[in-house]
C-alpha positions in Angstrom: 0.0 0.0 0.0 1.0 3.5 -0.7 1.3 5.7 2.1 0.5 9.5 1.1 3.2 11.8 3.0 2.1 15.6 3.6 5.3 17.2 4.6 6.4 20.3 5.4 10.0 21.1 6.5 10.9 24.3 7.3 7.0 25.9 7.1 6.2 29.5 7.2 3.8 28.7 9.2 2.5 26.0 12.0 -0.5 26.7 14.4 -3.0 25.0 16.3 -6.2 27.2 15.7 -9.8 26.7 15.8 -13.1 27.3 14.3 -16.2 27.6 16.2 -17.2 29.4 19.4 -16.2 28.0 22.8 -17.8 24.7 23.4 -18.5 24.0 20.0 -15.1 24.8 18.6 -12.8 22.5 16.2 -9.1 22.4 16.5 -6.8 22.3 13.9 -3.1 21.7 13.3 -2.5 24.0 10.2 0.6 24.1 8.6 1.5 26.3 5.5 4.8 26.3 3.3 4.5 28.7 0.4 0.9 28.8 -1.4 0.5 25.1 0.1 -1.6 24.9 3.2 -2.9 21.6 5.0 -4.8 21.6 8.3 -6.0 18.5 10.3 -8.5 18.2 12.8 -6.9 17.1 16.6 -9.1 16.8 19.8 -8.6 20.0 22.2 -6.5 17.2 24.4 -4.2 16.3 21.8 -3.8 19.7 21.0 -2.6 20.3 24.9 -0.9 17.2 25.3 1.4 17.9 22.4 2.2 21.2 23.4 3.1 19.3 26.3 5.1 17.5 24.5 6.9 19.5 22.4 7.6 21.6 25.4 9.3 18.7 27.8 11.3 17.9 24.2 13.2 21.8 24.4 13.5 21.9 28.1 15.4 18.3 27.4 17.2 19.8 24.8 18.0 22.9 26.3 19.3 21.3 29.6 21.6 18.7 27.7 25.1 19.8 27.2 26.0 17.4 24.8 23.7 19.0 22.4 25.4 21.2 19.8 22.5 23.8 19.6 21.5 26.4 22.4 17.5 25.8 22.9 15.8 29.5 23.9 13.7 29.6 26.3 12.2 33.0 25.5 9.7 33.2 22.2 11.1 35.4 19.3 8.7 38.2 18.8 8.9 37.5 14.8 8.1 33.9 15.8 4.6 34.9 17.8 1.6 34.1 15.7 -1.6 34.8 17.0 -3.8 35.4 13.6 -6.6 32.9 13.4 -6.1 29.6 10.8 -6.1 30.6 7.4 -9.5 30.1 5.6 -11.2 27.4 4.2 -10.0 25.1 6.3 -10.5 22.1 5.0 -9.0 19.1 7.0 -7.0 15.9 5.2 -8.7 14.2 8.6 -8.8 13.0 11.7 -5.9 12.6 13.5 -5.6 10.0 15.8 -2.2 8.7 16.6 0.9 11.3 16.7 4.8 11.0 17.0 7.2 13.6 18.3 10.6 13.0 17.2 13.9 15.4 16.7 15.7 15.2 13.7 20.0 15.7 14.8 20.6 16.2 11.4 18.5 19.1 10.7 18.1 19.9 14.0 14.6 20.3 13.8 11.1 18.9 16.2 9.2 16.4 13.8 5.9 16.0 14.3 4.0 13.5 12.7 0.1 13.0 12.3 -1.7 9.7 11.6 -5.4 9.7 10.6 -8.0 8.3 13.2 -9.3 4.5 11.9 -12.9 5.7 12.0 -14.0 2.8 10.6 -12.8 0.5 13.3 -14.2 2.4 16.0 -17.4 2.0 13.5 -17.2 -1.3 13.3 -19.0 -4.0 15.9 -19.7 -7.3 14.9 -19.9 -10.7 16.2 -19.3 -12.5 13.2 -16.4 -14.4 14.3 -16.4 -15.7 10.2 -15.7 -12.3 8.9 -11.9 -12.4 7.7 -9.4 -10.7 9.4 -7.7 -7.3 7.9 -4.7 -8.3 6.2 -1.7 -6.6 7.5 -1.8 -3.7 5.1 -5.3 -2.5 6.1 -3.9 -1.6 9.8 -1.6 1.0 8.2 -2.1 4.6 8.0 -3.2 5.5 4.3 -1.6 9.5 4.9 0.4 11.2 7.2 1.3 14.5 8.0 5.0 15.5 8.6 5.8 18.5 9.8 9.8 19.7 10.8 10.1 23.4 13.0 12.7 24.7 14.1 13.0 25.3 17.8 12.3 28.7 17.9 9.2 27.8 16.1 8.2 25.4 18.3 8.5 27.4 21.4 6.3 29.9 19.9 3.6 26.6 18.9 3.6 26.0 22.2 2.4 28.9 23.6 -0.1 29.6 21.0 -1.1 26.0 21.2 -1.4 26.6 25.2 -3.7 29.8 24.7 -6.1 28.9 22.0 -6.8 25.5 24.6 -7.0 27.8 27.3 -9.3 30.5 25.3 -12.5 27.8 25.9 -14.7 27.7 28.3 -14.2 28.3 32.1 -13.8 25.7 33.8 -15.9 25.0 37.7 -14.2 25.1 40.7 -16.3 23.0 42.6 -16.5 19.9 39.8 -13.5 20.6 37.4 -16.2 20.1 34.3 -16.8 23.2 31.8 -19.2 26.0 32.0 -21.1 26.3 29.1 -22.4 29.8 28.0 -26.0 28.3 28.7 -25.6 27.9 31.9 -23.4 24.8 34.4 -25.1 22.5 36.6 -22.2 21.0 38.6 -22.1 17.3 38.2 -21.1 15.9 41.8 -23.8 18.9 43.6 -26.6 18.0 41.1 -29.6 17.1 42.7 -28.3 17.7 46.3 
């Protein structure tokens, strides 16, 4: 099987942005390099986690004096990007699966995006006659691949940390989110 491979080394620009009004917003991992753009959709976790992620991967960086590149910890203001995803967005998919890597030789943090299998999350039966999927099925059809350099990825981070943040409140007394309609607080309802 042929795996399609969206990659984008060295982008003008990498975001995670969304689309919709708190509660009801979709988040995107958008990356553009020239005239090409490609976004696709992530959860609000994923988005959190990987800036999570990518985040542990500098400080790991930075504090390892073996490594022949000094890490900043500050955000160059020519890196900030807080302009909304370009429009349309239209998403390749849904990702499901993702890898963070580091590439020594071009001293760059690889992310990599593998679509959800919606169709196996679709997909109950109990006919135990029903072939098995052969081993190419189980593999990812198109991935995204996308190589920043670190001051670019200190600056996804923190963008990636405010538009999660930029959501709904969250309760004090349950931890759940407050919707703009109104909250009723999951462990105090009905006392």
């Amino acid at each position: 099987m042929t795996v399609v491979v969206h990659e984008f080394d060295w982008p003008d620009r990498v975001v995670v942005g969304t689309v919709g009004r708190p509660g009801e917003r979709t988040f995107y991992l958008q990356t553009r390099l020239g005239e090409r753009t490609t976004s696709v959709v992530l959860e609000k976790q994923q988005s959190a986690v990987l800036a999570d992620m990518v985040e542990q991967l500098l400080d790991d960086l930075a504090t390892d004096p073996s490594h022949p590149l000094t890490v900043p910890r500050d955000i160059p203001p020519e890196l900030v990007d807080d302009e909304p995803v370009d429009q349309p967005v239209e998403p390749l998919f849904r990702t499901g699966p993702m890898r963070l890597g580091w590439d020594p030789r071009t001293l760059q943090v690889v992310v990599e995006a593998f679509p959800l299998d919606e169709t196996a999350l679709d997909e109950t039966t109990d006919d135990e006659d029903e072939a098995a999927p052969g081993p190419d099925e189980d593999e990812p059809r198109e991935v995204l691949v996308v190589r920043m350099p670190v001051g670019t990825a200190r600056a996804f981070v923190r963008r990636t940390r405010a538009v999660v943040d930029a959501g709904r409140p969250t309760c004090s007394r349950c931890g759940e989110p407050i919707d703009p309609d109104g909250h009723v607080c999951g462990p105090f309802a009905g006392a």
